[in-house]
C-alpha positions in Angstrom: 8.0 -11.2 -1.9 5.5 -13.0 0.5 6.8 -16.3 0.1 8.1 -17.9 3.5 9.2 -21.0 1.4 12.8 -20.7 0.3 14.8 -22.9 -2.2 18.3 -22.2 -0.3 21.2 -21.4 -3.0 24.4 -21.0 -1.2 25.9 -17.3 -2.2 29.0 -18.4 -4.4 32.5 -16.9 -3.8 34.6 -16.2 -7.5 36.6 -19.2 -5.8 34.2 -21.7 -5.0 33.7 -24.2 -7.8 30.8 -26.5 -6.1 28.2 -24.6 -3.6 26.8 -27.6 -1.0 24.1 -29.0 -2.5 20.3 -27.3 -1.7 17.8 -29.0 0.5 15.0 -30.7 -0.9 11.6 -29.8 -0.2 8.4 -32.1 -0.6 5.4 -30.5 -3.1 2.6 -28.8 -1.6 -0.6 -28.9 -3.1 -1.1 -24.6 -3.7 -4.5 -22.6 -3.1 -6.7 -21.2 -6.3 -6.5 -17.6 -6.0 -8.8 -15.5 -7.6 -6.2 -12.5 -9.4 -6.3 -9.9 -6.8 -6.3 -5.9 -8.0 -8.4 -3.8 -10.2 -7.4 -1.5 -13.2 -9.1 1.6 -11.3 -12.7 4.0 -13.6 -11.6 3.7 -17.4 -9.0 6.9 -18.4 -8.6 7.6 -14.9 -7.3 4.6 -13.8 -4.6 4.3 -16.1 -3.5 7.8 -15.7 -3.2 7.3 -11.5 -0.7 4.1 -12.5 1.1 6.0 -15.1 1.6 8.7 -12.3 3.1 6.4 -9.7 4.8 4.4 -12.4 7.1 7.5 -14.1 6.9 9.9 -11.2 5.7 9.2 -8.1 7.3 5.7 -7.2 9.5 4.3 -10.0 9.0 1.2 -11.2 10.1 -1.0 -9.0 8.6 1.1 -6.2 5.3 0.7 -8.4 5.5 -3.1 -8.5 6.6 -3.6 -4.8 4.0 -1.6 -3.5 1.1 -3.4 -5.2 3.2 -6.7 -4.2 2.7 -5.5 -0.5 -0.9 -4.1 -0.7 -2.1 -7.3 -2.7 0.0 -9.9 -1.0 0.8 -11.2 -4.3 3.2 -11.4 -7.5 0.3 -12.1 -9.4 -1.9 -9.1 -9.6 -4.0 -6.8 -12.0 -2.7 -3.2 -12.9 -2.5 -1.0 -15.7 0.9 -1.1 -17.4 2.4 2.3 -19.2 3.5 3.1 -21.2 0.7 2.4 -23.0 -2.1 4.5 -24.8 -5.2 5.0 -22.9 -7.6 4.9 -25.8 -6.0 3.5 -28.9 -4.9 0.2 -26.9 -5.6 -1.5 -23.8 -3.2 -1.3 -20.9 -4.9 -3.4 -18.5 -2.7 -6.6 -18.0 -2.2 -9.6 -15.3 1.4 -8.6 -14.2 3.7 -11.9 -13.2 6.6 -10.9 -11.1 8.2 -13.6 -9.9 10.6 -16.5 -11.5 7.5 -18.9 -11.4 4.8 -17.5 -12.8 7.1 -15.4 -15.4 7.7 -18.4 -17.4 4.3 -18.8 -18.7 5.0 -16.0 -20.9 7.2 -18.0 -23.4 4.5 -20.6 -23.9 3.5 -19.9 -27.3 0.9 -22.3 -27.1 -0.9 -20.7 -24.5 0.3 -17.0 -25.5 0.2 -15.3 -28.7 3.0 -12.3 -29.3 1.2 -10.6 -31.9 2.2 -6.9 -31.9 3.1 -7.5 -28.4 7.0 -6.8 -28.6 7.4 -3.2 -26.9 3.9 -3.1 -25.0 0.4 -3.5 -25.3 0.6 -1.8 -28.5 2.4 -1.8 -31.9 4.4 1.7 -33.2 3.5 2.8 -36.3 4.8 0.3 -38.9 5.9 3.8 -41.2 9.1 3.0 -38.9 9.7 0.2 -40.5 9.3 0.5 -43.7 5.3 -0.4 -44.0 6.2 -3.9 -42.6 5.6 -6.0 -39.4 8.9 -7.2 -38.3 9.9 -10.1 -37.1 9.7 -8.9 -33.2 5.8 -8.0 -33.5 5.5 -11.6 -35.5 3.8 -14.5 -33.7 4.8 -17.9 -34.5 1.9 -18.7 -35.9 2.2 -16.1 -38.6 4.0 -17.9 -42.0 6.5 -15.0 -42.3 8.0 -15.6 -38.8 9.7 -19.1 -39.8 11.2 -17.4 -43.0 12.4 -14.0 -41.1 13.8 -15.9 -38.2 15.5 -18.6 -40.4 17.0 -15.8 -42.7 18.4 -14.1 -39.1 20.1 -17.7 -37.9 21.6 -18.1 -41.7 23.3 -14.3 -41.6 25.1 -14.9 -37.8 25.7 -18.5 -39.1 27.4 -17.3 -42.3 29.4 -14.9 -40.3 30.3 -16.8 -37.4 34.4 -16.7 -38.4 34.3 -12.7 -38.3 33.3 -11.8 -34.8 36.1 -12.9 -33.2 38.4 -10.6 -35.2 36.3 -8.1 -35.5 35.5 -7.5 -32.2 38.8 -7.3 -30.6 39.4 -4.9 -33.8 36.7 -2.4 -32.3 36.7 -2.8 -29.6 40.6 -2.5 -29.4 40.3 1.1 -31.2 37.3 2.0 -28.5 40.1 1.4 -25.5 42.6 3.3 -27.3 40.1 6.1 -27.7 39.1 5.5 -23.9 43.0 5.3 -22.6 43.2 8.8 -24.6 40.2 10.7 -23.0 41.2 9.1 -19.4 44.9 11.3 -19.9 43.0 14.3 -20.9 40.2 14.7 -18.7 41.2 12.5 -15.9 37.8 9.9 -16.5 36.3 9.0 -19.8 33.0 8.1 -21.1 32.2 4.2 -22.2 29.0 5.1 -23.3 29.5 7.1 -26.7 33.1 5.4 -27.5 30.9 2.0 -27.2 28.0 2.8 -29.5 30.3 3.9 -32.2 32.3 0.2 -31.2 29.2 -1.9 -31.6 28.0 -0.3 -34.6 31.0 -0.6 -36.5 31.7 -4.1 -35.3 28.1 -5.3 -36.1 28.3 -3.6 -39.5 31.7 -5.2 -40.3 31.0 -8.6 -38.3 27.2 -9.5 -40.5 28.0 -7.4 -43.5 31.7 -7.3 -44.2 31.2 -2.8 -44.8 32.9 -0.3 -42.5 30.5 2.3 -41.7 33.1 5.3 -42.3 33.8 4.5 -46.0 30.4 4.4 -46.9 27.8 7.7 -46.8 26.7 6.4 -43.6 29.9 7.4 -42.2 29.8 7.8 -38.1 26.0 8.9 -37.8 24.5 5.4 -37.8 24.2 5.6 -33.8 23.0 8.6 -33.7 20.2 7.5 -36.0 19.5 4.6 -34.4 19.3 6.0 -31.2 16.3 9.0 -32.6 14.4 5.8 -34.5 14.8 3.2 -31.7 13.8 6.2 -29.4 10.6 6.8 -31.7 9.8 3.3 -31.4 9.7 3.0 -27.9 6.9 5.9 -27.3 3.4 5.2 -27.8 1.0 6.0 -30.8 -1.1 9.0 -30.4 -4.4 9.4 -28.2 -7.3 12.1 -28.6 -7.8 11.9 -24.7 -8.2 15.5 -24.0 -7.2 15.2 -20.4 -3.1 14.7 -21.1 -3.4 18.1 -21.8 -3.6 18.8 -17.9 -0.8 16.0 -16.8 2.1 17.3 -18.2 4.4 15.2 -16.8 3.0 11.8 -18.5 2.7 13.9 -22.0 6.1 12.1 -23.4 4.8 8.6 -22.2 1.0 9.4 -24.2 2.2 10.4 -28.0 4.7 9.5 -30.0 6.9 11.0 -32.3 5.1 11.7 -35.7 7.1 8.9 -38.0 7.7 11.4 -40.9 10.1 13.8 -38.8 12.3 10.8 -38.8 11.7 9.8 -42.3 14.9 10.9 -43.9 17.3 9.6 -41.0 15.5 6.3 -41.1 16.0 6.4 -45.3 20.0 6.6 -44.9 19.8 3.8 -42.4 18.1 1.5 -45.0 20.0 2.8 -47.8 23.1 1.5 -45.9 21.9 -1.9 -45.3 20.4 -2.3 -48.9 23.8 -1.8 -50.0 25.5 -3.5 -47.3 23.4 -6.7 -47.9 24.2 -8.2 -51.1 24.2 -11.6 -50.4 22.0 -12.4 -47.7 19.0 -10.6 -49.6 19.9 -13.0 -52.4 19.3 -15.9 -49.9 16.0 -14.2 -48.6 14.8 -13.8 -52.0 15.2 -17.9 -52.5 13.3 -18.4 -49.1 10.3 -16.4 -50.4 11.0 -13.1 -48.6 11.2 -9.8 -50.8 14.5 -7.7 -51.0 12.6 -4.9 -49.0 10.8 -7.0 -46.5 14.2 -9.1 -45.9 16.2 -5.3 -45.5 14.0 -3.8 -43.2 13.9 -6.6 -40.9 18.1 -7.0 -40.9 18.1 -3.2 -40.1 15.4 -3.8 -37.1 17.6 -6.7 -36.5 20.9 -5.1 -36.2 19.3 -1.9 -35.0 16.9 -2.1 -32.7 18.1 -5.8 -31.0 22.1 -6.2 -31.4 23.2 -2.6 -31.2 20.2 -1.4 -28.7 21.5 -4.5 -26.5 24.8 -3.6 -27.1 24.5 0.2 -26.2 22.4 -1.0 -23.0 24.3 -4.1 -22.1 27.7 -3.6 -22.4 27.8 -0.5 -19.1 26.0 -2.3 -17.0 28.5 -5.1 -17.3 31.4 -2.5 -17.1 29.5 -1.2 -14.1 29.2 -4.8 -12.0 32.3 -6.0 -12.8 34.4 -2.7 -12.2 32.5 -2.1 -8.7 33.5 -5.8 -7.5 37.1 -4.6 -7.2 40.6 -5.4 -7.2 40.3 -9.2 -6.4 38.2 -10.5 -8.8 39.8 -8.7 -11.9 42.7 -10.2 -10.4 41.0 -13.8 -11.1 39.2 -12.9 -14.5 42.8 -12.0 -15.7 44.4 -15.0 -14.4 41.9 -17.4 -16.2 41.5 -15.5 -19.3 45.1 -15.0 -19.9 45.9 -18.7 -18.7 42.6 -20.3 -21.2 44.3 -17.6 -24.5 48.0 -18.7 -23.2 46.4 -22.6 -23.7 44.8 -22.3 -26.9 48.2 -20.8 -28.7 47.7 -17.1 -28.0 44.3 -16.6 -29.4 40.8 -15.7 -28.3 38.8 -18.8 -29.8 35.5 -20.4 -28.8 37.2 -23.1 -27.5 39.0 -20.9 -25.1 36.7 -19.2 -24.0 34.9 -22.2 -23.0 37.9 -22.5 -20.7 36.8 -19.6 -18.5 34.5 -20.5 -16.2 34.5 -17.8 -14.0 34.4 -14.7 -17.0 31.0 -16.5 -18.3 29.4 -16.6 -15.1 29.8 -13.3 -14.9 28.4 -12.5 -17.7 25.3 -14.6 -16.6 25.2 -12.8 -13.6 25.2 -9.4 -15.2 22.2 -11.0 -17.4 20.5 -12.0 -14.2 20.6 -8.9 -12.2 20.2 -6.6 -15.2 18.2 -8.1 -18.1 18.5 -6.0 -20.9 15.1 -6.4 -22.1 13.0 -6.1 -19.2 9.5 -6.0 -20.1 7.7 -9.2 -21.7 4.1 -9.7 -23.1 1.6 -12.0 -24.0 -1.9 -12.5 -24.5 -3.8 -15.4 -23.6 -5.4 -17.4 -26.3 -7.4 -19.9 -23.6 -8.0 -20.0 -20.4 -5.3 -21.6 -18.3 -3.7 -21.8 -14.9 -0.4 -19.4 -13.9 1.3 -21.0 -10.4 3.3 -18.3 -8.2 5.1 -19.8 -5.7 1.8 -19.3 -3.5 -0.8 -19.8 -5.1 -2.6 -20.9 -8.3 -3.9 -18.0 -10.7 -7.2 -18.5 -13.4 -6.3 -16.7 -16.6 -8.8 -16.0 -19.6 -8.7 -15.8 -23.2 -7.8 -12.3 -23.9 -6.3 -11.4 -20.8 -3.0 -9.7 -21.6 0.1 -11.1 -19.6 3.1 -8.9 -18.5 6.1 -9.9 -16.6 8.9 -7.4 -15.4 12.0 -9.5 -15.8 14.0 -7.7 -13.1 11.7 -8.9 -10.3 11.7 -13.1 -11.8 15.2 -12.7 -12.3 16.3 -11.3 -8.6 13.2 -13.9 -7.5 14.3 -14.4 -3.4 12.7 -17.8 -3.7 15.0 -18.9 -6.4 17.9 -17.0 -5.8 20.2 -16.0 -2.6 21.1 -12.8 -1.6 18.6 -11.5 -5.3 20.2 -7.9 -4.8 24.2 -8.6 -4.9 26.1 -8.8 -7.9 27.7 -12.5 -7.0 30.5 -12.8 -9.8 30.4 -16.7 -9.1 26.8 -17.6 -8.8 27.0 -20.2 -12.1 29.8 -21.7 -11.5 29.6 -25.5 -10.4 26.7 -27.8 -11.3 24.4 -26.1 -8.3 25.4 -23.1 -10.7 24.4 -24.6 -13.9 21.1 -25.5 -12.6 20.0 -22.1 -11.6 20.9 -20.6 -15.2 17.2 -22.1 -16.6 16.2 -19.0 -14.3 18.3 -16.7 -16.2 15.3 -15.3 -18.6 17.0 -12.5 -20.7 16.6 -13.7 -24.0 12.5 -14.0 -24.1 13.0 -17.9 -23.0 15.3 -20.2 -20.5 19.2 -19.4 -21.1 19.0 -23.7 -21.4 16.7 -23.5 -24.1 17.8 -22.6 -27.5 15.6 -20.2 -30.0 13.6 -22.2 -32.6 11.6 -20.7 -35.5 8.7 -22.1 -33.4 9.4 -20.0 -30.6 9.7 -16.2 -29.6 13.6 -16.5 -28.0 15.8 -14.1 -29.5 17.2 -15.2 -33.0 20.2 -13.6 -31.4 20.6 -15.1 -28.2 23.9 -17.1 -28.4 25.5 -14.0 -30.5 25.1 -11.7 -27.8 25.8 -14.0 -25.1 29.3 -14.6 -27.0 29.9 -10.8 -27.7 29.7 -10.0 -23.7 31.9 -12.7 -23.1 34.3 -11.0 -25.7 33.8 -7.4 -23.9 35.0 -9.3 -20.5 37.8 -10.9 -22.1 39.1 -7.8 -23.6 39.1 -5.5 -21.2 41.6 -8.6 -19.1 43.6 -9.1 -21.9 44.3 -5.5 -22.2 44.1 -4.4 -17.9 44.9 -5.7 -15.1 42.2 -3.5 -13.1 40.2 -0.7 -13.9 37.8 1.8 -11.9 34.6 2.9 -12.9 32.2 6.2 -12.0 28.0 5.3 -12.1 26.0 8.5 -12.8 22.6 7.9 -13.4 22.6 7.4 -17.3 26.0 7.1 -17.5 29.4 4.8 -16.5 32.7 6.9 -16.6 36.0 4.8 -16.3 38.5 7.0 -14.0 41.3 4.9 -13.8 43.1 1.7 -16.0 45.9 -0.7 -15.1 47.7 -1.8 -17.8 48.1 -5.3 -18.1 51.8 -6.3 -16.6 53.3 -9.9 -18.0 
C-alpha cells in the first residue's frame, strides 16, 4: 500500500482484553484522481493479465505489482477468469478496506449475474433457473428466494447444535483412527463427508447414507461446484496457442455433468418436504424453490465449509501450545457454566474462541472475489485519493487485500488470535467483509449479504469449540492444497 497515513491498532495478545485506545487523526480533504491503468489491445490484453494472473505472478503478485506500478489501490485491469469474447473482463479493481466497501451498495451497484465473475455459467447447472446468488435486489424473485432461505435456518435453528457435535464427533473418531495408522491424517476428505451429512441432517432432518445419495454427495458437489466456477466457452481461435490459460477460457460442457447433478436434486426434492410447501405459499414453484436449496446448501454452506473449516484448523493449530491452552480453558469453563452443554448462550461466553474465528475470517475470507457494476456515475475514496466511476463500469474488489488493509489493520499479515477482543476489537470487526457486507450489518432481503451469514459464523465457532472439548492440543501439516493433523492431545480433566 502507498498510504503513509496509518490508523494505529495495537497488535492484541490472546490475553489482552482492552488494546490502548488509537489516536485520532483530523480529515483531510483527498485529491480527485483520474483511475489510473489501461485494459491493454482488445484479446491481447486480457490474455497478457490472465498470464501474469494464473502463471507468471499469482494473484496477489498480480495485484501488488499493479499497486506499485500505478501507485494506487484503485486501478484498471482485466480480471480472469473471465471469457475474452462472450463477456467483458475489463473492471475498476478496489483493493483496499476503503474503497472495497462501495461494492455492497446496492443502490449504486447492481449484482446481476455478477456472483462468480464478470459472467454468468450456464444456468443448465441449475436447473434452467437464475439463482438467488446471480439475483439482484431489484429483481421480485430475490425477496421470495432469500426469505425462503432465512425461514429454512430459522426452522432449524434447534438442530445444529446437536448435529454438529454428532458429525463432527464421528469425523474426529475417523481422524484419531487414520492418525494411529499412518502416523498424520487428512482433515480435508473426513470434513467434506462431516459438513455434508451435518448440513443434510441439520436443514433437512435425512442422513445422506440411508437414502440413494448415500456418501457421493461431496464428490458431486465438488465436479458441479467445479463446473461452475470455469468460464463459458469462447470462439477466440488464439487459446489454441496458450495452453496454459485453456482450463481458465472454457468450461465444462453442462451435459457431462447432467446425471450427477440429477441425483443431487433428486435428493433434495425428497429431502424437502416441508419447506417446498412453504415456498409454494410464498409464490415460488416446487422446482425453482429445489434448485435454489441445493445451490444453497451446495454451492454456499458446504463450498464454505470444505474451504473454511482447514484454514481455520491451519491458523489455529500453527499458533501453538499456548493459545489452545486458553481456548480450552474458556471453552471448557463457559460449557462447565452453562450445565455441561454447548448452547448459544455459552458460546457467547467465549470471547477469545470467536475472535478467532473473526480473525480466521479476516486473514482468509472464504469468498474472495466481489463484483458489481455501476448503475450511475459516482465517487469511490481510497484512503488517497478520490476515484470517478461511470455507469457501466464493472467494480471488483479482492477481499484478501481490504481485509489485511495496513491502514486499517496492524501487523495485516499475522494471524493475531486476539485481534477482536475488547471494544477497540469490536470496532474493527465492521472491517471484517467476508459475508458480501460489514460482519455489523445483518443480511436483509434488500441487500446482497449472505442469507447464511450468522449460520456459518456459528458453525466455525462450533468447529473451534469441538476440537477443545475433545483436545487439549493438536499439530497440524500445510501442503499446498491440503492440512494433515500429525499429532492430538487428548483432552485431560
Amino acid at each position: 500500500m502507498t498510504s503513509t497515513r496509518r490508523h494505529i491498532v495495537h497488535p492484541i495478545s490472546a490475553t489482552t482484553t482492552q488494546p490502548p485506545p488509537s489516536p485520532t487523526k483530523s480529515p483531510t480533504k483527498l485529491p480527485v484522481r483520474k483511475i489510473p491503468g489501461d485494459y491493454g489491445l482488445p484479446i491481447i490484453g486480457p490474455i497478457k493479465d490472465r498470464l501474469d494472473y494464473f502463471y507468471n505472478q499469482g494473484k496477489d503478485e498480480f495485484f501488488k505489482s499493479r499497486i506499485q506500478k500505478y501507485q494506487s489501490t484503485v486501478f484498471k485491469t482485466n480480471m480472469p477468469p473471465g471469457p475474452l469474447i462472450s463477456s467483458n473482463p475489463n473492471v475498476v479493481a478496489l483493493l483496499d478496506g476503503k474503497s472495497f466497501p462501495a461494492l455492497f451498495d446496492v443502490s449504486k451497484v447492481e449484482k446481476r449475474d455478477l456472483f462468480t465473475g464478470t459472467y454468468m455459467p450456464s444456468t443448465k447447472l441449475t436447473g434452467g433457473y437464475r439463482i438467488l446468488s446471480y439475483l439482484d435486489p431489484s429483481e421480485p424473485m430475490h425477496a421470495k428466494l432469500k426469505q425462503l432461505l432465512f425461514s429454512l435456518l430459522k426452522s432449524r435453528r434447534e438442530n445444529i447444535i446437536p448435529e454438529f457435535h454428532a458429525s463432527y464427533t464421528k469425523l474426529f473418531d475417523t481422524v484419531e483412527s487414520e492418525l494411529a495408522s499412518k502416523g498424520k491424517a487428512s482433515f480435508g476428505d473426513a470434513n467434506d463427508q462431516a459438513a455434508f451429512n451435518f448440513l443434510a441432517k441439520a436443514l433437512y432432518g435425512v442422513n445422506p447414507a440411508e437414502t440413494k445419495l448415500e456418501s457421493d454427495g461431496p464428490s458431486l458437489i465438488t465436479i458441479w461446484v467445479f463446473t461452475n466456477k470455469l468460464p463459458p466457452a469462447t470462439k477466440c481461435n488464439l487459446v489454441q496457442n496458450l495452453k496454459k490459460i485453456f482450463l481458465h477460457t472454457f468450461s465444462i460442457p453442462p451435459f457431462l455433468i447432467k446425471r450427477d447433478y440429477k441425483r443431487l436434486y433428486e435428493f433434495f426434492h425428497e429431502s424437502s418436504g416441508s419447506i417446498l410447501d412453504e415456498a409454494e405459499k410464498m409464490g415460488i414453484s416446487r422446482e425453482e424453490a429445489c434448485h435454489n436449496l441445493l445451490f444453497a446448501t451446495c454451492f454456499n454452506s458446504f463450498g464454505g465449509m470444505k474451504i473454511f473449516f482447514p484454514s481455520v484448523l491451519k491458523w489455529v493449530g500453527q499458533s501453538g501450545v499456548q493459545l489452545h491452552e486458553k481456548l480450552a480453558t474458556e471453552i471448557r469453563s463457559a460449557i462447565r457454566s452453562n450445565g455441561g452443554e454447548v448452547t448459544m448462550a455459552a458460546m457467547e461466553q467465549m470471547p477469545l474462541m470467536k475472535s478467532v474465528v473473526y480473525e480466521s475470517l479476516r486473514i482468509d475470507p472464504p469468498v474472495p472475489f466481489q463484483y458489481g457494476k455501476a448503475k450511475k456515475d459516482f465517487t469511490v475514496e481510497s484512503h488517497d485519493a478520490v476515484f470517478e466511476v461511470k455507469e457501466g463500469d464493472m467494480l471488483f474488489g479482492y477481499q484478501p487485500f481490504a481485509t489485511k488493509d495496513p491502514v486499517i489493520f496492524e501487523l495485516p499479515e499475522e494471524f493475531l488470535p486476539g485481534r477482536f477482543l475488547g471494544e477497540e476489537g469490536e470496532r474493527l470487526l465492521r472491517h471484517v467483509l467476508w459475508s458480501n457486507g460489514p460482519e455489523t450489518e445483518s443480511p436483509t432481503v434488500g441487500n446482497k449479504q449472505c442469507a447464511g451469514k450468522d449460520f456459518v459464523v456459528m458453525v466455525s465457532r462450533l468447529l473451534v469449540v469441538e476440537i477443545f472439548r475433545r483436545y487439549d492440543s493438536f499439530e497440524v501439516e500445510v501442503g499446498t492444497s491440503s492440512v494433515n493433523l500429525t499429532a492430538l492431545k487428548k483432552a485431560t480433566f
